[in-house]
SEFI-201743 format. One record per residue (C-alpha): residue number from 0; residue in three letters; x, y, z. Coordinates in steps of 0.02 Angstrom, whole numbers, plus 50000, padded with zeros to 5 digits. Layout:
residues N
ATOM   resi   resn      c1      c2      c3
ATOM    NUM    ala       X       Y       Z
...
END
This chain:
residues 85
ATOM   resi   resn      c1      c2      c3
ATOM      0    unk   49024   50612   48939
ATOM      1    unk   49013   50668   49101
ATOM      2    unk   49047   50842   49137
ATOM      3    unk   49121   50885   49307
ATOM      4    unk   49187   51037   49399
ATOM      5    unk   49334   50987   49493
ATOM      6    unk   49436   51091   49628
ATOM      7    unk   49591   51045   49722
ATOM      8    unk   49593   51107   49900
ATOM      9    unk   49774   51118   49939
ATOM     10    unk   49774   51018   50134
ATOM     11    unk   49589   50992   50086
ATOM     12    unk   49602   50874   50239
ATOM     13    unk   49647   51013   50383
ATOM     14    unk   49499   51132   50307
ATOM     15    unk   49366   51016   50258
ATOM     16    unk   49283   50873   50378
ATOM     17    unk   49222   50770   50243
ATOM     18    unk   49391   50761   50175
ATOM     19    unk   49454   50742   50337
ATOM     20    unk   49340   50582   50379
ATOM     21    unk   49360   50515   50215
ATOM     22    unk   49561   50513   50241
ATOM     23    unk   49532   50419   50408
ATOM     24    unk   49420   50287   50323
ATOM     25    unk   49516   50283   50187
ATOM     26    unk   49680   50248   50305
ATOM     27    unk   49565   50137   50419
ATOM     28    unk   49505   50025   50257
ATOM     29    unk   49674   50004   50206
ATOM     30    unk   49742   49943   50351
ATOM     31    unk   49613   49812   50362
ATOM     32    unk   49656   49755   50192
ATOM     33    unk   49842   49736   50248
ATOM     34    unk   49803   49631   50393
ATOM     35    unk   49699   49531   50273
ATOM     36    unk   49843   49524   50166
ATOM     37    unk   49957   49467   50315
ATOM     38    unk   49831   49330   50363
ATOM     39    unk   49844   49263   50164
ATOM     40    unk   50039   49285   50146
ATOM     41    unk   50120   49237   50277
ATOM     42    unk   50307   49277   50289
ATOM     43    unk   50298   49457   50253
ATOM     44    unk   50230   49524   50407
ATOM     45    unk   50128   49650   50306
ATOM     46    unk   50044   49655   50491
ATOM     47    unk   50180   49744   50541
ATOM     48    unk   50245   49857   50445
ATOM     49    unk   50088   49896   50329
ATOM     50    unk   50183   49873   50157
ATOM     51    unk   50320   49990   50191
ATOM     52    unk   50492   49909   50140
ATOM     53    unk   50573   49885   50297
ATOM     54    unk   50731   49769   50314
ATOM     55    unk   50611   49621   50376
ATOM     56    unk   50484   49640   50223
ATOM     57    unk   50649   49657   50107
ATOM     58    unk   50721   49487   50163
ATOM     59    unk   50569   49423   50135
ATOM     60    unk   50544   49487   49964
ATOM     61    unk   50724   49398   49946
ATOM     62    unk   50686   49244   50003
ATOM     63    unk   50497   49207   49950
ATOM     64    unk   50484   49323   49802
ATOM     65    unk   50337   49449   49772
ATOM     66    unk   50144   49430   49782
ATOM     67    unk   50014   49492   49641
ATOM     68    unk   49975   49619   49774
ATOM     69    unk   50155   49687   49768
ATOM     70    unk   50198   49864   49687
ATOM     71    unk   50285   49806   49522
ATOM     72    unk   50344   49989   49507
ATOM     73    unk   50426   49937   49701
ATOM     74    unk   50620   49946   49668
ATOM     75    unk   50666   49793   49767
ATOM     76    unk   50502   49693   49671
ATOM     77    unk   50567   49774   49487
ATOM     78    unk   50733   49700   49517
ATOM     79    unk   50674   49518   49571
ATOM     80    unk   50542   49522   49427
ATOM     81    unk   50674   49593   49298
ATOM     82    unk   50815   49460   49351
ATOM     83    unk   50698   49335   49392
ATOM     84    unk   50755   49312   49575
END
């Protein structure tokens, strides 16, 4: 077992420029994968509004259902799953 010394820097990314840049890469990488994920699943327009649950992505959830890559913990996705919309 690994022993490591951990400390959380309260807005670690305003003090600290390696915390900084690895926020922006972070953000950066994510985005990508969304866009990627809006390429593969059309209908959702993840492209657009980057997995937030805007009106658009709800009526989509509606009417095509949810995606493996979908937030089961997601309100709107917890209700389809549980009702089997």
């Amino acid at each position: 077992m690994n022993n490591y010394k951990i400390i959380a820097i309260v807005k670690g990314d305003k003090k600290i420029p390696a915390i900084s840049a690895a926020s922006i890469i972070a953000k950066v990488a994510r985005d990508n994968f969304i866009i990627s994920l809006s390429k593969k699943n059309t209908g959702y327009y993840w492209d657009k509004n980057f997995g937030y649950g805007t009106k658009q992505h709800l009526k989509a959830l509606k009417k095509l259902g949810f995606t493996k890559h979908h937030r089961k913990t997601f309100s709107p996705v917890s209700k389809i799953s549980k009702h089997n919309i």
